[in-house]
ROPA-775622 format. One record per residue: chain; residue number from 1; z negated, x negated, y of N, C-alpha, C in turn. Coordinates in pm, 1 decimal, m for minus. Last residue first. Example, Ala and Ser with C-alpha at 12.3 -4.5 7.8 and 13.67 -1.06 7.14 Angstrom:
<pts>
> A;2;m708.0;m1285.0;m225.0;m714.0;m1367.0;m106.0;m787.0;m1290.0;3.0;
> A;1;m780.0;m1319.0;m569.0;m780.0;m1230.0;m450.0;m780.0;m1320.0;m330.0;
</pts>
This chain:
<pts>
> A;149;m11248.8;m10609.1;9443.9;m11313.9;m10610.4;9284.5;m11475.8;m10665.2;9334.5;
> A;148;m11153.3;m10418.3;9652.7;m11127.1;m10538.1;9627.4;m11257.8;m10538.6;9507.4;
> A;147;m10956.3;m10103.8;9686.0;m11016.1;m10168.1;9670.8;m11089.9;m10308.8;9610.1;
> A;146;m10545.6;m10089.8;9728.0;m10650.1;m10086.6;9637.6;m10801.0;m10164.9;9651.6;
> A;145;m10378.9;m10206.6;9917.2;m10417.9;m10088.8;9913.8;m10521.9;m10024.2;9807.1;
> A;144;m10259.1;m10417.3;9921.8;m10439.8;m10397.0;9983.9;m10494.3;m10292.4;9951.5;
> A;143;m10022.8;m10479.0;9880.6;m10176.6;m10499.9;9756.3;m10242.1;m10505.9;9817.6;
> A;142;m9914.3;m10360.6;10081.9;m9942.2;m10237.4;9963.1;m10046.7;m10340.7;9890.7;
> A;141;m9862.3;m10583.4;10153.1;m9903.5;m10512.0;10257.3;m9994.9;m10410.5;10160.2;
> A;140;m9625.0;m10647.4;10064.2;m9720.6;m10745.5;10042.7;m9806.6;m10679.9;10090.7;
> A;139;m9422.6;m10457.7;10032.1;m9482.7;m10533.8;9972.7;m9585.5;m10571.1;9935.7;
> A;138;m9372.1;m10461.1;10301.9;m9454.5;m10348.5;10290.0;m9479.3;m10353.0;10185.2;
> A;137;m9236.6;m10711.4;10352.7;m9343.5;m10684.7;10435.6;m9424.9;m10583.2;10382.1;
> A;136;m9023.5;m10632.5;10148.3;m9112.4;m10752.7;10098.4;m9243.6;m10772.2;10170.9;
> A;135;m8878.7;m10534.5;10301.6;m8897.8;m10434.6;10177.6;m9020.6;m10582.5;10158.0;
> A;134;m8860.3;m10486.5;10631.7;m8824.8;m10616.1;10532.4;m8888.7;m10501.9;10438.5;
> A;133;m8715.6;m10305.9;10891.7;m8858.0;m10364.6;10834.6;m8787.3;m10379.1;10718.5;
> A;132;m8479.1;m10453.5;11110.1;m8526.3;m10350.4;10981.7;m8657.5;m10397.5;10963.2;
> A;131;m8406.0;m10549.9;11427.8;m8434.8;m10633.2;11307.0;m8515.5;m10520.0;11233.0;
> A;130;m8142.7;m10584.6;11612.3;m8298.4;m10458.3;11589.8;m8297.9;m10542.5;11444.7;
> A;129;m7929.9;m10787.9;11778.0;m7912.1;m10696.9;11677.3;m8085.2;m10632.7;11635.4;
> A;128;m7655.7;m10928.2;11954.7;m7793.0;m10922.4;11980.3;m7794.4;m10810.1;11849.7;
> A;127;m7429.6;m11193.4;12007.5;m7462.2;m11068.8;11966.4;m7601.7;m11056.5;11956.6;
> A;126;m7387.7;m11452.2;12133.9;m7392.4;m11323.7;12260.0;m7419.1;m11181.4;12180.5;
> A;125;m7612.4;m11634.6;11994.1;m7475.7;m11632.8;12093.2;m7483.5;m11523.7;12157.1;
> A;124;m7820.8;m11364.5;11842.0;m7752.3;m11546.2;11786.8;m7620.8;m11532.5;11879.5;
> A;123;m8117.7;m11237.8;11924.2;m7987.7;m11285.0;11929.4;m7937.9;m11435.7;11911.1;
> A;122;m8311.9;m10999.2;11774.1;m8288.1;m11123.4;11717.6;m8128.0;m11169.0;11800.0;
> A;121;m8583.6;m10789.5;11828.7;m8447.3;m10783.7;11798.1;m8410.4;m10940.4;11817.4;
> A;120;m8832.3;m10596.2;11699.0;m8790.6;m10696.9;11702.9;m8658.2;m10723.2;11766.2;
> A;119;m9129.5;m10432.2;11746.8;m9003.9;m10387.4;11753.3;m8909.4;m10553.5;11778.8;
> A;118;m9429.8;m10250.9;11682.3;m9361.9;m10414.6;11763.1;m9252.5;m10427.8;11664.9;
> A;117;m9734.0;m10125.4;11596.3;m9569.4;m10111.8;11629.2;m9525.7;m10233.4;11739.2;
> A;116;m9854.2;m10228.4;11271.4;m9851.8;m10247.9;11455.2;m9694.3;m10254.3;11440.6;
> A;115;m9827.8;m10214.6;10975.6;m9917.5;m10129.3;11047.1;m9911.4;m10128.5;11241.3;
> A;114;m9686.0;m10455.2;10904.7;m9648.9;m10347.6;10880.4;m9694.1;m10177.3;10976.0;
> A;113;m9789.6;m10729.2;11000.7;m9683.0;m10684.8;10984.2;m9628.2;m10530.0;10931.5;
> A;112;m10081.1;m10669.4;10970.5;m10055.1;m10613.7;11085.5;m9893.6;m10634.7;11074.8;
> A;111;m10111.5;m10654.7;10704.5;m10114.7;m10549.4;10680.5;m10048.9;m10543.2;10884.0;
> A;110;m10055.8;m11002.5;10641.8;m9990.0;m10893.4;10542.9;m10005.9;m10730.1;10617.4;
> A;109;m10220.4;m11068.8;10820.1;m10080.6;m11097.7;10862.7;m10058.0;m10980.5;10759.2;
> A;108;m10496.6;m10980.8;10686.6;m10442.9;m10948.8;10856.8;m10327.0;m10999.8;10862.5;
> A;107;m10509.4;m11076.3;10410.9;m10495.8;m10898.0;10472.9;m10460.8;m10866.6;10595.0;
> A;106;m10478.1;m11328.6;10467.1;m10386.7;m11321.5;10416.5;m10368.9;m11139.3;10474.0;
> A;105;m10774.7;m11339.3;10563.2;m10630.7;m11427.4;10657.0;m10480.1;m11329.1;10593.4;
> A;104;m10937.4;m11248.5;10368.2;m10923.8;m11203.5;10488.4;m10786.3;m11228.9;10559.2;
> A;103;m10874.9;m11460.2;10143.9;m10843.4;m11350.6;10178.0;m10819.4;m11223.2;10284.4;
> A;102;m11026.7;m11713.6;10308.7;m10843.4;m11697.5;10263.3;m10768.4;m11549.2;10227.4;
> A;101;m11256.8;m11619.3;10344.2;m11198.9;m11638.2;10467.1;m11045.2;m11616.1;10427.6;
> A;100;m11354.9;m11545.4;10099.3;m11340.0;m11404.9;10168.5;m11226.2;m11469.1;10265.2;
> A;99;m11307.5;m11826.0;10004.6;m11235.2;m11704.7;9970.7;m11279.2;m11615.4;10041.9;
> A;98;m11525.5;m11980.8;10177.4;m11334.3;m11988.5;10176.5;m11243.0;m11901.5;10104.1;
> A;97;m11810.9;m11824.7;10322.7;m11739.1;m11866.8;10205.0;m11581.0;m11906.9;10213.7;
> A;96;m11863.3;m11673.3;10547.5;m11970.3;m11767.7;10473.5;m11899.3;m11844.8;10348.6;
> A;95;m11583.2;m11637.8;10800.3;m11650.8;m11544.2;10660.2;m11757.8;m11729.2;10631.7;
> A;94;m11303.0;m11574.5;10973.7;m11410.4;m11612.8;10965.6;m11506.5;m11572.5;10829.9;
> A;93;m10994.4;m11551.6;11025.8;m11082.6;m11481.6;10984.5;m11186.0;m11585.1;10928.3;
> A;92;m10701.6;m11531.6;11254.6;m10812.9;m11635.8;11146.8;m10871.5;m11520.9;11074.8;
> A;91;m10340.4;m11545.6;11338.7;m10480.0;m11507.3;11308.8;m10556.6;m11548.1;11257.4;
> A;90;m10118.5;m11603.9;11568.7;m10163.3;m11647.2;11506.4;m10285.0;m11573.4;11465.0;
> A;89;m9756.2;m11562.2;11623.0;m9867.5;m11490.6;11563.5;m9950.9;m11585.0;11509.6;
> A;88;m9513.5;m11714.6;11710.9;m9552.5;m11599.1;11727.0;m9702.6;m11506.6;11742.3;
> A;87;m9483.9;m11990.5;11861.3;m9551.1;m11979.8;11786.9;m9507.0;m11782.2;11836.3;
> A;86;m9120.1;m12168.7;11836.1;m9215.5;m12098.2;11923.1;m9325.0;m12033.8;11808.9;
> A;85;m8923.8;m12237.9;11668.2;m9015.8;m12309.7;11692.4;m9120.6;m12264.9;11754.0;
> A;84;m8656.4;m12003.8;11851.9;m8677.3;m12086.3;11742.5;m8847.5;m12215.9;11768.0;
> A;83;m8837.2;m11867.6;12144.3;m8704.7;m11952.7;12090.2;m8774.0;m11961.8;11956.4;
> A;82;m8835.8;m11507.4;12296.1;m8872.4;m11652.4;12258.4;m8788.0;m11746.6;12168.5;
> A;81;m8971.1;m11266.5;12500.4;m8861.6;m11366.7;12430.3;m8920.2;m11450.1;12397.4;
> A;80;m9195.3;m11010.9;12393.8;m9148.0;m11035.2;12517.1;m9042.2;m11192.9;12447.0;
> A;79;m9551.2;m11122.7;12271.7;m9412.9;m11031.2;12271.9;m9324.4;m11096.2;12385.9;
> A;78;m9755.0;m11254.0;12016.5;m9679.4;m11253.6;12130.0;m9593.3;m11181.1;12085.4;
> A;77;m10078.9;m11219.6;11936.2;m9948.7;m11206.0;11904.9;m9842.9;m11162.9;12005.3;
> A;76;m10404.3;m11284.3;11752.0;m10312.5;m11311.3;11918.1;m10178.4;m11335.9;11886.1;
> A;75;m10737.0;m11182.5;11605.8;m10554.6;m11153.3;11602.0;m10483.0;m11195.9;11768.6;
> A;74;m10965.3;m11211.0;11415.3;m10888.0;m11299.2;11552.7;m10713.8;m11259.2;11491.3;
> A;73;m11291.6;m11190.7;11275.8;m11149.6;m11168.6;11280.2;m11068.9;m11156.1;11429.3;
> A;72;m11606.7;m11300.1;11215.2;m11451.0;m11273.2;11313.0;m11357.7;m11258.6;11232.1;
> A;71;m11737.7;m11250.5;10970.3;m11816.0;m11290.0;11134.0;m11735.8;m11289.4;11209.6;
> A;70;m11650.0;m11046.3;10737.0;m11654.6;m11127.1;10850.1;m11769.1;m11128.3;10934.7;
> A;69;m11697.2;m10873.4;10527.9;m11776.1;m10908.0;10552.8;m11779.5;m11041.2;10635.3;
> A;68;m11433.2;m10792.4;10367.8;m11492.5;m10922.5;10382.0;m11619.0;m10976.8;10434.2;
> A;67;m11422.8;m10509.6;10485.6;m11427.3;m10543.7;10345.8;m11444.9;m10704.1;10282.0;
> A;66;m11501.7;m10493.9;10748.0;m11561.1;m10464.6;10660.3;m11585.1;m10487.5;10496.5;
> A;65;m11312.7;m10703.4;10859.9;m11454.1;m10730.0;10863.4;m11534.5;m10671.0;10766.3;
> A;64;m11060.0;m10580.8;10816.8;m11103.9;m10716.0;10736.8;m11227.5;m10742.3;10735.8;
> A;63;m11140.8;m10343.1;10925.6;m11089.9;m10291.1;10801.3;m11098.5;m10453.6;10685.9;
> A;62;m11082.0;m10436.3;11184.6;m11228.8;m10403.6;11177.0;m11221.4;m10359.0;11019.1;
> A;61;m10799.2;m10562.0;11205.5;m10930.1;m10627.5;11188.1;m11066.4;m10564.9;11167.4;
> A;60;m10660.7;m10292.5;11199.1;m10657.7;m10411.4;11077.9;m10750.0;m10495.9;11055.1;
> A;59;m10779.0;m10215.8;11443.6;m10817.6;m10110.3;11298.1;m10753.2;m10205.9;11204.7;
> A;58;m10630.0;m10353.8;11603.1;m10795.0;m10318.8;11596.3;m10826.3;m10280.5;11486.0;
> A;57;m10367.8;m10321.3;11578.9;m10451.1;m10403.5;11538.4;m10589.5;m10420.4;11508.9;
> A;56;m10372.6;m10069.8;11695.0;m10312.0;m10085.3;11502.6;m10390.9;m10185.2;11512.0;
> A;55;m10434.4;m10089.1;11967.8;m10525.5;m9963.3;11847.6;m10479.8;m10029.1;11706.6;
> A;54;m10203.2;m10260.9;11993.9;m10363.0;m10276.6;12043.6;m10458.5;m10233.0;11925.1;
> A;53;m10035.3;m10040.6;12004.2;m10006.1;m10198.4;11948.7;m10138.6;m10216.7;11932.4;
> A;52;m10102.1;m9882.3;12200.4;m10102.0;m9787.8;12048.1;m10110.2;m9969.7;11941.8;
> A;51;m10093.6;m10032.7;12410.1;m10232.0;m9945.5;12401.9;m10240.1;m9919.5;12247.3;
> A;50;m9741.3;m10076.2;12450.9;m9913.5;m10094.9;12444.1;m9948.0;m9973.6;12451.1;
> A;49;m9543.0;m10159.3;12182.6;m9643.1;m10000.7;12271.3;m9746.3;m10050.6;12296.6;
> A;48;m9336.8;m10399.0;12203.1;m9436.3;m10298.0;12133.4;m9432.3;m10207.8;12263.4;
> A;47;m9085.4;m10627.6;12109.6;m9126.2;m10520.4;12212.2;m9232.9;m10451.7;12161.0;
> A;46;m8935.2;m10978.1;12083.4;m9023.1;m10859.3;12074.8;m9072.7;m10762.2;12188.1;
> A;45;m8662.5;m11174.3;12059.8;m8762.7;m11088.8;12147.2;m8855.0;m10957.1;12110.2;
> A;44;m8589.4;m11420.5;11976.4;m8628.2;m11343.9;11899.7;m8709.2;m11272.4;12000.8;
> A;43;m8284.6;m11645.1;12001.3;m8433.6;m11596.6;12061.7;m8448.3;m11486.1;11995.7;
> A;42;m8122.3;m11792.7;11819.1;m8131.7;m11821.6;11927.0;m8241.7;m11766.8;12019.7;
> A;41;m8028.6;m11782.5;11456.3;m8109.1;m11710.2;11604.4;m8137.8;m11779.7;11680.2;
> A;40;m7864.8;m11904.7;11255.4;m7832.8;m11914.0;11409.6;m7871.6;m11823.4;11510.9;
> A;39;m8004.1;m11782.6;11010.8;m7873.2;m11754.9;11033.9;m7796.6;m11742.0;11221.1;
> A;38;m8325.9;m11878.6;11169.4;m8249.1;m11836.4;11049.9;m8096.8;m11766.7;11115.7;
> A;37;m8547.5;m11980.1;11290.6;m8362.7;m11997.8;11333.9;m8282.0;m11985.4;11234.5;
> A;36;m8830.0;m11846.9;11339.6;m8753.8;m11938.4;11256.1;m8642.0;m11917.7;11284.2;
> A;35;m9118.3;m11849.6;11539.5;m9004.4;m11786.9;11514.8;m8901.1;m11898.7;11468.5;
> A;34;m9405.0;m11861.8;11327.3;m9339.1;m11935.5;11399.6;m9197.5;m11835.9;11430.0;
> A;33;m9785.4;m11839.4;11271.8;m9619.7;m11811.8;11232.2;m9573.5;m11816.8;11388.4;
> A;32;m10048.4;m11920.6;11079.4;m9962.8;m11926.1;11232.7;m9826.5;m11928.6;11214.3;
> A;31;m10394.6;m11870.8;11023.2;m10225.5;m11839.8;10927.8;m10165.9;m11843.1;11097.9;
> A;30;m10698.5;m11947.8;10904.7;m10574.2;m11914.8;10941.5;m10434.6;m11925.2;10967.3;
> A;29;m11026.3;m11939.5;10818.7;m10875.5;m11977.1;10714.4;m10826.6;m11890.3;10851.3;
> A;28;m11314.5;m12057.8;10841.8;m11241.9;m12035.5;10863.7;m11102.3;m12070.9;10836.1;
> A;27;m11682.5;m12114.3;10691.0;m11500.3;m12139.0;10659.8;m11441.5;m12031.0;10774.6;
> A;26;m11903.4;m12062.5;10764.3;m11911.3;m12165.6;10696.9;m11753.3;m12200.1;10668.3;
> A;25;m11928.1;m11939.6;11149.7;m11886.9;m11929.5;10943.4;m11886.1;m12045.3;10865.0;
> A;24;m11961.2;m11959.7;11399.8;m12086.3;m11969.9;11336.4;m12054.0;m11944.1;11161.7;
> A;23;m11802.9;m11884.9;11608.6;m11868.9;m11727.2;11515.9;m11986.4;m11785.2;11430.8;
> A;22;m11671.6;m12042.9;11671.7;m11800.2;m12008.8;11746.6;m11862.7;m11881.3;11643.4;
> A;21;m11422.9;m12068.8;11526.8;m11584.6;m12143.8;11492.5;m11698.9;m12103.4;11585.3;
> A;20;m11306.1;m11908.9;11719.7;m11331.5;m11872.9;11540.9;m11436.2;m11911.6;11499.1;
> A;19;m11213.5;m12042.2;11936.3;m11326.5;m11877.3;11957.1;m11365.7;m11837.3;11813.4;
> A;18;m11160.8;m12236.5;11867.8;m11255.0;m12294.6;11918.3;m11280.5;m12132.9;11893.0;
> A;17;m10887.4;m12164.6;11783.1;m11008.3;m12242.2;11701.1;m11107.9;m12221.6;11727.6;
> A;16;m10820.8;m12087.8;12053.8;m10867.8;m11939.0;11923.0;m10926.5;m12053.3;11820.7;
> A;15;m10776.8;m12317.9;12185.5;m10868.2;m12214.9;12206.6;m10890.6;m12068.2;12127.3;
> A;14;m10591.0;m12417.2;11986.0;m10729.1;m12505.3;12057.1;m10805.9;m12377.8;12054.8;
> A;13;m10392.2;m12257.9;12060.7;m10439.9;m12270.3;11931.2;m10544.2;m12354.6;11942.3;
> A;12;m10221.4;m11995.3;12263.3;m10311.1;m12152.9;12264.7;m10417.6;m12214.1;12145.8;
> A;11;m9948.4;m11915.1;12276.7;m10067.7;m11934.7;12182.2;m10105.6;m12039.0;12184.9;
> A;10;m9741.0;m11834.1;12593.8;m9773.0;m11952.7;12448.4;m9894.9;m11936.4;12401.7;
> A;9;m9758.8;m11514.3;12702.4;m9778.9;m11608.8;12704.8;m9826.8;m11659.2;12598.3;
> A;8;m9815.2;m11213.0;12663.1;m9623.4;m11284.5;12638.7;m9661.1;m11437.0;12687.6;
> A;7;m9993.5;m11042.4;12410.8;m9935.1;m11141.1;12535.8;m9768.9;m11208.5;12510.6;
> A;6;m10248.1;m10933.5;12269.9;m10079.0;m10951.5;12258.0;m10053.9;m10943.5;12371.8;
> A;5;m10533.4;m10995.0;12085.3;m10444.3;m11011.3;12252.6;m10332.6;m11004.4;12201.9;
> A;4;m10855.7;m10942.0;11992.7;m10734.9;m10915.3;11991.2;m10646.9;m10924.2;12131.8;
> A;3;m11121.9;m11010.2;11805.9;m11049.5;m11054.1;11929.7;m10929.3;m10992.3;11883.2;
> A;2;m11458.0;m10923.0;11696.7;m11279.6;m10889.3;11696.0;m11216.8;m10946.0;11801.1;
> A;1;m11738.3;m11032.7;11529.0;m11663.1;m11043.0;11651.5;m11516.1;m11019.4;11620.3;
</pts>
């Protein structure tokens, strides 16, 4: 099972638990990120493409299923403003075991930070500024790039 939503409404984390364990895995591992108030951000607004946003994700999760051999993978990632503390992104991944699940988890934040277009920009007071892709996102992203042992 793939879920995928990018919404501009709060992540309801009850209810993607609840849609993870329905899959029926012996483990589920997931990962929930936050927007952080680094150097006095004040809101962090995101922008994508739909449809194309959508498509990247899809193809991150059906790429965890295969090579983990999920029962889910669960991507829900907000756009549109938000404050410090606010949840951004949350994903799981489902699997018979706690390592496929921890690995899985880790390949879907690591590869949909890089691979889905969604466009950041960060204001602190009245300056507003496009946030770069991070050298450390494409990083972490690249040790997938090699088949898993």
């Amino acid at each position: 099972m793939i879920h995928i939503s990018v919404q501009q409404l709060p992540i309801d984390i009850a209810a993607e638990m609840t849609r993870a364990e329905a899959a029926g895995a012996g483990a589920v591992a997931t990962f929930t990120g936050l927007v952080r108030a680094d150097d006095g951000v004040g809101t962090l607004e995101l922008e994508h493409y739909p449809g194309a946003t959508e498509a990247a994700l899809l193809k991150v999760a059906e790429g965890a299923i295969e090579r983990w051999s999920l029962s889910a993978a669960i991507i829900v990632h907000r756009v549109g403003p938000m404050h410090p503390g606010e949840r951004i992104v949350f994903v799981a991944a489902t699997a018979a075991h706690r390592g496929a699940a921890l690995e899985a988890c880790a390949y879907l934040i690591d590869r949909l930070k890089t691979d889905a277009p969604f466009w950041k920009r960060e204001t602190r007071g009245v300056e507003a500024s496009w946030v770069e892709a991070r050298d450390h996102d494409h990083a972490a992203a690249s040790r997938w790039n090699t088949p898993s042992s």
